[in-house]
N, C-alpha and C positions, 0 to 999 in steps of 0.2 A: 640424233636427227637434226636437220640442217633448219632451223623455225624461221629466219628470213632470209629472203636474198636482197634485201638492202645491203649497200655498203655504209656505216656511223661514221660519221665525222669523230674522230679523236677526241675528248675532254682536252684542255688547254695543259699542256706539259705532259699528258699521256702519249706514249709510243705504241704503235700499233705492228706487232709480228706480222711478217709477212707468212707465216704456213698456212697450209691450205684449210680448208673447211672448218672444223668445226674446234682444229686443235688451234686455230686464230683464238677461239672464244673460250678456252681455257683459260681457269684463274683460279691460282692456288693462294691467294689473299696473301698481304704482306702480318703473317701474324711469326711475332719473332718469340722464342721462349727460352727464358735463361734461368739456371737452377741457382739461387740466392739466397743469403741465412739473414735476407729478411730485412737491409738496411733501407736509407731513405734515397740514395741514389747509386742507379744499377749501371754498370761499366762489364766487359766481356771482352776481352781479346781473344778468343776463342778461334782458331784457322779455321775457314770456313773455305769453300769453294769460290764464293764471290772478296774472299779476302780477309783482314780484322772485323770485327763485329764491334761493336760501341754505340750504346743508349743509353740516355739519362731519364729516370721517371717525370712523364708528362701524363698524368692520370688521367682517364676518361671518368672514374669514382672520384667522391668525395665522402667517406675517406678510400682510399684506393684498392682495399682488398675485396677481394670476392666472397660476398658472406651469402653462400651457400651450403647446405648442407645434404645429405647423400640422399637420391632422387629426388633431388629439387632444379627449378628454375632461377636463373636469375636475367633479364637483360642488363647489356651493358652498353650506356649510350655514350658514344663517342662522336657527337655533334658538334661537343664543347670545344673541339682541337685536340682532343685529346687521343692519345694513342697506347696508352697503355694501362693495366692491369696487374695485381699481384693475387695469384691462386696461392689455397694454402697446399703443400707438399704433404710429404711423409706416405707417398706412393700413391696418393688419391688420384684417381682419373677423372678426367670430365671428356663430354662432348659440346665443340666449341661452334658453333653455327656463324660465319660471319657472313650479316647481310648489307644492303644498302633498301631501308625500307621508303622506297618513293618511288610514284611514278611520276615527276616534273623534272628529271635529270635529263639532261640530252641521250637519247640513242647512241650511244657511243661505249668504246672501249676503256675502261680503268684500269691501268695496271697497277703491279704490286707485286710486293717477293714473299719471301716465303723464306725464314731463318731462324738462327735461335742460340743461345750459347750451351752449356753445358749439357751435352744430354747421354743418354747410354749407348755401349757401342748396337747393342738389340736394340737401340730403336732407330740408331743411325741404318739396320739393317733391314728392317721393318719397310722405313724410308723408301730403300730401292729399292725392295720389291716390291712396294707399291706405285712404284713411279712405273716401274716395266710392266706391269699388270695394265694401269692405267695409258699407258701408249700403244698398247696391242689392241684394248679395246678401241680407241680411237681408231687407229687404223681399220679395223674392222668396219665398223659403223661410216666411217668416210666411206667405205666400199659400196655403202648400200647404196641400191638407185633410190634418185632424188624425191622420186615419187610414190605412193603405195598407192590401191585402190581407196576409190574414198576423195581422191584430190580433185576429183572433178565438183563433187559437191561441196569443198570447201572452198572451192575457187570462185564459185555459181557466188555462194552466201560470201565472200567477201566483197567480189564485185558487187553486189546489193546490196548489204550493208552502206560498203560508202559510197553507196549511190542515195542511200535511204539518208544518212547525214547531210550529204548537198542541199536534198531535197526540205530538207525540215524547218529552214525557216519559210519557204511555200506553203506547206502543210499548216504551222500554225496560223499564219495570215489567214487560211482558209478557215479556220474552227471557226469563226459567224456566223458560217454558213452551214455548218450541221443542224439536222435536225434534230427538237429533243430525243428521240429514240438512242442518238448516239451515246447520250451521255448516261441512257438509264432510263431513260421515257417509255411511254407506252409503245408499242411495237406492233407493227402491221402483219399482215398473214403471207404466209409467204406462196407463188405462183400454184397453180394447179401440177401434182404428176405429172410425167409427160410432157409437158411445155419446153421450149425452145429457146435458148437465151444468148448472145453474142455478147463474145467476150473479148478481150485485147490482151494478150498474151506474149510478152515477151519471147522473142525465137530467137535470140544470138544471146545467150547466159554465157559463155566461152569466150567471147569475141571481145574486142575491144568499143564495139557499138552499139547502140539499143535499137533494136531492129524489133520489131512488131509483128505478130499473125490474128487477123480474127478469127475465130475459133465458134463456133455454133455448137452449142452443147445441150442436151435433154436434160430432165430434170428428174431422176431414177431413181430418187430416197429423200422422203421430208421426215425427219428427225424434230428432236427437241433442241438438239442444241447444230447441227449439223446438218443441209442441205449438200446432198452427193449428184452431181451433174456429171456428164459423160459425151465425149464428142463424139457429133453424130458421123463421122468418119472413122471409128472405131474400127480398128482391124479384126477379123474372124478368128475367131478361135481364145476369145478371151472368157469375162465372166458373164455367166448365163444371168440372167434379169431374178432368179432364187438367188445367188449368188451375191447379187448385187446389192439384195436387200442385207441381207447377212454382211456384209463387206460396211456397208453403210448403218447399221447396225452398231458396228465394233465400233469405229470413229464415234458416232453417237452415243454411246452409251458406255465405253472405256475410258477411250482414247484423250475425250476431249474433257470429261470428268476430272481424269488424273491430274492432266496439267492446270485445270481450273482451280479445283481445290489445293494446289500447293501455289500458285502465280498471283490468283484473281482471273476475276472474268473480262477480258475481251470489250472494245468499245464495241457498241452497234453502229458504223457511219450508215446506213442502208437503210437499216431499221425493218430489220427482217426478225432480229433475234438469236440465230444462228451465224457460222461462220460457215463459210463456202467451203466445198472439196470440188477442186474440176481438174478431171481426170482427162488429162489431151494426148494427141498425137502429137504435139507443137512441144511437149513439154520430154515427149522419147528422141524428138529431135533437135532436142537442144545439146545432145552429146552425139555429135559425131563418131560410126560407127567405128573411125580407125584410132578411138580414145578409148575408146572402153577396155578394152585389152590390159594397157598401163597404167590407166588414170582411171578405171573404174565408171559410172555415170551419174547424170544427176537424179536425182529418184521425185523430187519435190521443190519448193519453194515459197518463199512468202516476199510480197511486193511492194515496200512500203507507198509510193506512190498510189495506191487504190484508198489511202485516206483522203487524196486530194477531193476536195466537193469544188473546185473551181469549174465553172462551165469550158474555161480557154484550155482546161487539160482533155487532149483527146483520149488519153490511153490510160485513164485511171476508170477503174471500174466500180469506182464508189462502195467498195464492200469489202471485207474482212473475207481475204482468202487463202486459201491454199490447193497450189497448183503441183496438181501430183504424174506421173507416167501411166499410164494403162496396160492394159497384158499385149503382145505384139509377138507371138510366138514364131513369126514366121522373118519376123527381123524386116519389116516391109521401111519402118520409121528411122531405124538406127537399131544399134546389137540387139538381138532378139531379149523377150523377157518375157518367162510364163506367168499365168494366173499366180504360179506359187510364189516366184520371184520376187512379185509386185505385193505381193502379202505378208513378205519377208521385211523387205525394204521400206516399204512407204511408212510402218506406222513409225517409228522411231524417229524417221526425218519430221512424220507429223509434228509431234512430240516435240523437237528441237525445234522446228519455225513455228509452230503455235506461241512460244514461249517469248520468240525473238518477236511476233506479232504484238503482245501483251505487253509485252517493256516497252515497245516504241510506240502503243496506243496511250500507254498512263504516264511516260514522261513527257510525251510529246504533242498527242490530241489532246487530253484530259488535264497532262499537268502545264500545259503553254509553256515547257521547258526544253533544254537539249539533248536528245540521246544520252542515252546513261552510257558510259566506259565503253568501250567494247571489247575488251577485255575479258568485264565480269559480265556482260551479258552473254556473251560466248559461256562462259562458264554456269551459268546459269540455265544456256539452253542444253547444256551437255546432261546436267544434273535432270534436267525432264526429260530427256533417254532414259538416262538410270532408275527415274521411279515408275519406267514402263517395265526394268527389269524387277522392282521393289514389287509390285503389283502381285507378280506372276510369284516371287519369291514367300509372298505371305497365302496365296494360293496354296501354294503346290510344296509345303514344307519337305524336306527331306526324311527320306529319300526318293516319295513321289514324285511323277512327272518328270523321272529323267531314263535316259537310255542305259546311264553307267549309272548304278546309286553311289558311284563314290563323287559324282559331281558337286561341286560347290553348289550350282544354277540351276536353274528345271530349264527343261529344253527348248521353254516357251520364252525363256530368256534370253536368248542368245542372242536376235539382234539385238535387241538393247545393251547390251553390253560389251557385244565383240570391241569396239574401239576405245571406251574412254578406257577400257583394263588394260589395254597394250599401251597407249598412250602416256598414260598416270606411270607405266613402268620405264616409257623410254623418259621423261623428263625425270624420275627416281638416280635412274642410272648416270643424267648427266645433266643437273641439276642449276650448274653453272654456263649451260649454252641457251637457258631460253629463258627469256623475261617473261616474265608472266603482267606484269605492271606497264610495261612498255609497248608490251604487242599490243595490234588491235587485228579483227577479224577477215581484213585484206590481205593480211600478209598468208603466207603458204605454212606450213609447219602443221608439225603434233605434238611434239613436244610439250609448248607452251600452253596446247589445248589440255595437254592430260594435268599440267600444273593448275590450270585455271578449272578444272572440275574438284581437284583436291581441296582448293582452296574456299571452292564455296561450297562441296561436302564438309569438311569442318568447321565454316560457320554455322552451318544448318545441324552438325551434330552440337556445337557449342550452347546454339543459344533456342532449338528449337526448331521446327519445320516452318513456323512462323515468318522466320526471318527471311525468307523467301519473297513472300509477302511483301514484306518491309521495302527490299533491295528493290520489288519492283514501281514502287512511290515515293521511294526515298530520294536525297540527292544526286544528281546524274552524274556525279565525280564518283568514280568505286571508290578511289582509298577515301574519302569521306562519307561514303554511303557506308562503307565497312566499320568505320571511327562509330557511327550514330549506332549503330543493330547493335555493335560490341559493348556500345557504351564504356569506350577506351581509347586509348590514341591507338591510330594505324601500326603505331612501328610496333607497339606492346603485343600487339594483335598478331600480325610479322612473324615478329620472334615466337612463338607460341606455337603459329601453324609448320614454322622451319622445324620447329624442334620435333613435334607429331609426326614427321615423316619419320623418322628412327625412335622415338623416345612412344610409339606407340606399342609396340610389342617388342619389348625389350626379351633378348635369347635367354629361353629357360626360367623367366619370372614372368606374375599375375598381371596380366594389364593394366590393373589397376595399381601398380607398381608408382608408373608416374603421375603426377598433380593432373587432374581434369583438365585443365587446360591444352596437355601436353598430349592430348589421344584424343584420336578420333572414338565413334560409338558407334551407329550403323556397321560400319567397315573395318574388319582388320587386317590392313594391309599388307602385313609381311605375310600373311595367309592365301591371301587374290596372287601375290607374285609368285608367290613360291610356287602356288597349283600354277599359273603360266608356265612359269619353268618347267615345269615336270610335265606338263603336256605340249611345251614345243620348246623348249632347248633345249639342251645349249644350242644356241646358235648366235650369229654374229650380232643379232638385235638385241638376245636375253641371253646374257652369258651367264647370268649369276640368278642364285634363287631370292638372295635379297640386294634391289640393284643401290640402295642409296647405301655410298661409301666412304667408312673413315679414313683421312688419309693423317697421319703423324705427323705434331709440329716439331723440326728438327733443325738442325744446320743448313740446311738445303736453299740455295741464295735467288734459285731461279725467279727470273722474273715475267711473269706471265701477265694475262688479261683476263677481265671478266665485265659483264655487263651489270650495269643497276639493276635492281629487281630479281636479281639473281640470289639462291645460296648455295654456299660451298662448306663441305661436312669435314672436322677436321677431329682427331684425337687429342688431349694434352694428356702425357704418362709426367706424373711426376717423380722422380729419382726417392728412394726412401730416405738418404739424407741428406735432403735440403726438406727444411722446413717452409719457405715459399719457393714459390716458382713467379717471375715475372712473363710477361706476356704484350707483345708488344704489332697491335692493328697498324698500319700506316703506307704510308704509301713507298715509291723509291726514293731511297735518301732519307727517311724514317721521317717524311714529310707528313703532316696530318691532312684528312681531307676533307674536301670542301662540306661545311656543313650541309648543305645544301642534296648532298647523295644519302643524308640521314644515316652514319654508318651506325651500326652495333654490332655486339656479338652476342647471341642467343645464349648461354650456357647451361648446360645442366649435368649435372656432379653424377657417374654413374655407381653403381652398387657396386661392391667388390664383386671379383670374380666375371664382370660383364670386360 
C-alpha cells in the first residue's frame, strides 16, 4: 500500500529508481555475505552479476564476531562507520533485520545493494524465487486502487491534526485563561435536559478551507462522564428519545471508561466535567455523497481549536468535544446511514479522537508543551480502537457471542478491529515501504498506520498497560518518549520490536521459544494473519498466510532503495564448511552510512529445523 504521495528529496549521493509506486521504495539493504575460515581480512572475487566482489573487514563490533547463541537476540550497531560483521558458520541460521532506527533523517530514499561471495547453488536458487515471488506481489498491490473505505476519515483527522499543530502555540498563550475546573478543579453542573445550545462546527473536513456551520443542538443525555446533544434539524427516521438514552448510555458508561482508564482523564476547559458528544447533520455533510462510494465517510471528529479560551476566537467552543454523524436513513445530508450504521461506526472513531483529544489536552493545555509525534499518537489512538475490541473480547470469551464459534472475535468486536488487522498485515507484507518514524497523520496511507499500532501494542505488551499512560505525559518526541517508558535507547528498543514481528511465533515451536523482548503478549500475530487469510485470500492485498518475509542473503548485486524508519527481513544460511561467515551492511561502493540514519542489524540465531 502506497503510505505517502510525497515526492523525498534524495539523501546526498543517493540515486533514486525511477519505477513506478511502491517498487521505487523497495530496498533490499546492501547486506553482503561471504563464507570464510575465519581470517582477519575478508577479500572475494566471487562473479557476481554486478561483477568481482571485494571487502576488507571494517566492523561495526568490537570485537567483531556475533556472539549469539541459538534463540537469542543480538543488535548490531553500526553508527561507528562501520559495516561489517562476522556470524559463526557450521550451518547456523539467523534472521538478520536491517534497520535505520531514527526519526531526524530526511524523508528521502537510501540506497543499497544486496551481495555476497560464496554461497550454495540452493540458496542462489532460493534467491530467484524469491525475487519473482516478491515482484509479482508488487505488481499486484500496485494494481490496487489508491484508496479503500475509511480514507475519508483519515483524510478529515490529518487535515486537523495539522491544523491542531499550527494552532498550539495559540492554545498555550491561551492556558491563563482557563478556569480552574480545566485543570482538575471544582466543576459546575451541567445545563438542564432538553436545553438548547449553539455550536460552530466545522463543514468543509474534505476541502482545502475551514468553512464553519452553526449548528443548534438539544441536550438528550446528562451522563457522568458524557453529555449527548443532538441537532435540532435531525432528520426522521433515526433514534427514538428510549434509544437515545441507551446510545448515550454506552458512550457514558463504556466507551469513555475504557479509554480513560488506559490514556488518563481529559482536561475540563468548560468545566462542566464531561466531554461532549454532538451528533449533527453538519458533521453527515461533511462527506459528500459522491465520496462515500470510494472513500468511505467521516463518522466523527475531535477539534483541537475548542481548547482555545481566547475571546478573539469566534469558532472555538470552549469544550472538550466530540463531533459525531447522526442516523439519515433517507440520505437527505449526504449517503444515507441507518440507526444501525451509526452504532456500528461512531464508537470506535469515539475511541480513536477521545484519545487523540487526551494527548493534545496533557502535552499541550496541561503540559505548556508541543504535540507529541504524530506518529505515535496515531498509534496510540489505534490501540484505543483495539481495547474497544479487548472489552468485548474479555466479555464474551470463546466461543460465546459469536455467529461462527471458530471466530477469533465476538461479533461485538468487529468494528474495533476490522482495520488495524488488515492494516498491521499490509505493513507485515511490505515492511520496507512505510516509515512508521517519518510519517505523521497528514499524510494518506495504512500501511504505516498498522506499523504504528504494532509498535505501541508491543510497548504496551513490554512494559505494561501503564505505559500508555506514560506516552501520554511523557516527552512530545516518540523516539524519546519511547527511550524514557523502555528505559533503553530507542534503537535497542527498534531492534526488539523488528524482530517480534517474525521471532514472535516462530513455525511449530512455544512462543516462548524467543527472549520476552522478542514477542508480543496480548496478540499473536501469525495467528490474526493467518485467520485474515483463510477468511479472505488469497487475494491481491493478502496473498500469504504469514505476510512478513525472509528473503536470502546471496550474490545478488541489485541495487535498490529504502526509507529510514523502515525494516527489511532477510535470511543468513551458513554453508556447513565455513566455520564463519562474514557479513557485510553498507551502502553502494561498500561505503558506510551516515551515522546519523542510526543503521543496525537486529539479529537473532534461529533453532534448527526453523
Amino acid at each position: 500500500m502506497v503510505s505517502s504521495t510525497r515526492t523525498p528529496a534524495p539523501l546526498p549521493g543517493a540515486a533514486v529508481r525511477s519505477a513506478p509506486g511502491l517498487a521505487r521504495r523497495l530496498g533490499f539493504l546492501a547486506l553482503v555475505a561471504a563464507a570464510l575460515p575465519g581470517c582477519a581480512k575478508y577479500d572475494s572475487t566471487a562473479p557476481s552479476p554486478g561483477g568481482p566482489l571485494s571487502f576488507v573487514s571494517n566492523p561495526c563490533l568490537a570485537p567483531d564476531t556475533v556472539q549469539v547463541g541459538v534463540a537469542q537476540a543480538q543488535r548490531i550497531d553500526c553508527s561507528n562507520n562501520g559495516t561489517t560483521a562476522i556470524f559463526a558458520g557450521r550451518g547456523a541460521s539467523y534472521l538478520v533485520v536491517p534497520e535505520f532506527a531514527t526519526d531526524a533523517a530526511p524523508f528521502a530514499f537510501v540506497e543499497y545493494a544486496v551481495d555476497s561471495g560464496t554461497v550454495m547453488a540452493a540458496v542462489k536458487a532460493s534467491w530467484a524465487a524469491a525475487r519473482t515471488r516478491r515482484s509479482a506481489e508488487m505488481a499486484a498491490i500496485n494494481a490496487l486502487p489508491a484508496v479503500r473505505l475509511g480514507e475519508a476519515q483519515r483524510l478529515a483527522d490529518g487535515k486537523l491534526r495539522a491544523r491542531g499543530r499550527r494552532l498550539a502555540a495559540a492554545i498555550r498563550a491561551s492556558r491563563a485563561q482557563l478556569p480552574q475546573a480545566a485543570l482538575g478543579g471544582p466543576r459546575r453542573s451541567p445545563p438542564p435536559q432538553g436545553s438548547v445550545r449553539a455550536f460552530q462546527v466545522l463543514s468543509d473536513l474534505l476541502g482545502t478551507s475551514d468553512t464553519w456551520a452553526t449548528v443548534n443542538a438539544q441536550l438528550q443525555y446528562i451522563g457522568t462522564n458524557v453529555l449527548l446533544y443532538v441537532d435540532t434539524l435531525a432528520p426522521a427516521g433515526g433514534f427514538t428519545l428510549a434509544q437515545l438514552q441507551t446510545y448515550g448510555q454506552y458512550f457514558d458508561q463504556t466507551l469513555f471508561p475504557i479509554d480513560t482508564a488506559a490514556f488518563g482523564p481529559p482536561t475540563d476547559v468548560d468545566g462542566n466535567g464531561r466531554v461532549i458528544v454532538l451528533m449533527s447533520n453538519t458533521v453527515n455533510a461533511d462527506t459528500p455523497t459522491s465520496v462515500c462510494q470510494t472513500q468511505g465517510y467521516v463518522a466523527g471528529f475531535f477539534n483541537e481549536e475548542d481548547f482555545s479560551t481566547t475571546a478573539s476566537d469566534p469558532h472555538s467552543n470552549q469544550g472538550e468535544i466530540f463531533y459525531t454523524i447522526l442516523p439519515d436513513p433517507a440520505g437527505q445530508y449526504s449517503c444515507a446511514h441507518t440507526a444501525s450504521d451509526v452504532e456500528f461506526s461512531a464508537p470506535p472513531t469515539f475511541l480513536h479522537e477521545l484519545q487523540h483529544l487526551i494527548n493534545f489536552s496533557q502535552h499541550v493545555v496541561v503540559g505548556g508543551g508541543a504535540p507529541l509525534s504524530s506518529w505515535l499518537d496515531e498509534g496510540l489512538s489505534i490501540v484505543a480502537e483495539e481495547l474497544g475490541s479487548v472489552y468485548y473480547e474479555q466479555k464474551c470469551p470463546a466461543p460465546a457471542c459469536r455467529t461462527d464459534a471458530s471466530q477469533l472475535f465476538p461479533d461485538s468486536s468487529q468494528a474495533f478491529i476490522q482495520d488495524f488487522l488488515y492494516d498491521s498485515y499490509e505493513y507485515a507484507l511490505l515492511p520496507d515501504t512505510a516509515s512508521i518514524l517519518l510519517e505523521n497523520d497528514a499524510d494518506p496511507g495504512i500501511s504505516w498506520r498498522g506499523g504504528a499500532w504494532l509498535l505501541v501494542r508491543w510497548l504496551a505488551d513490554q512494559k505494561g498497560a501503564g505505559v500508555l499512560r506514560q506516552l501520554e505525559t511523557g516527552p512530545s518526541d516518540g523516539v524519546q518518549a519511547i527511550a524514557q517508558v523502555m528505559g533503553e535507547p530507542f534503537p535497542q528498543a527498534f531492534a526488539d520490536f523488528g524482530l517480534a514481528l517474525y521471532t514472535d511465533s516462530l513455525p511449530g515451536l512455544p512462543r516462548a521459544t524467543a527472549p520476552p523482548a522478542d514477542r508480543f503478549v496480548t496478540r499473536n500475530l501469525s495467528q490474526l494473519w493467518a485467520r485474515l487469510y483463510a477468511t479472505s485470500g488469497p487475494a491481491t492485498d493478502i496473498p500469504l498466510p504469514m505476510p512478513v518475509q525472509l528473503f536470502p542473503i546471496t550474490t545478488d548485486t541489485t541495487t535498490l532503495i529504502v526509507y529510514p524508519g523502515t525494516v527489511t527481513y532477510f535470511r543468513l544460511d551458513t554453508p556447513p564448511n565455513a566455520s564463519t561467515v562474514a557479513v557485510r551492511f553498507a551502502g553502494p561502493g561498500g561505503y558506510p552510512f551516515n551515522f546519523g540514519l542510526q543503521p543496525q542489524l537486529a539479529v537473532f540465531r534461529l533453532p534448527p529445523g526453523q
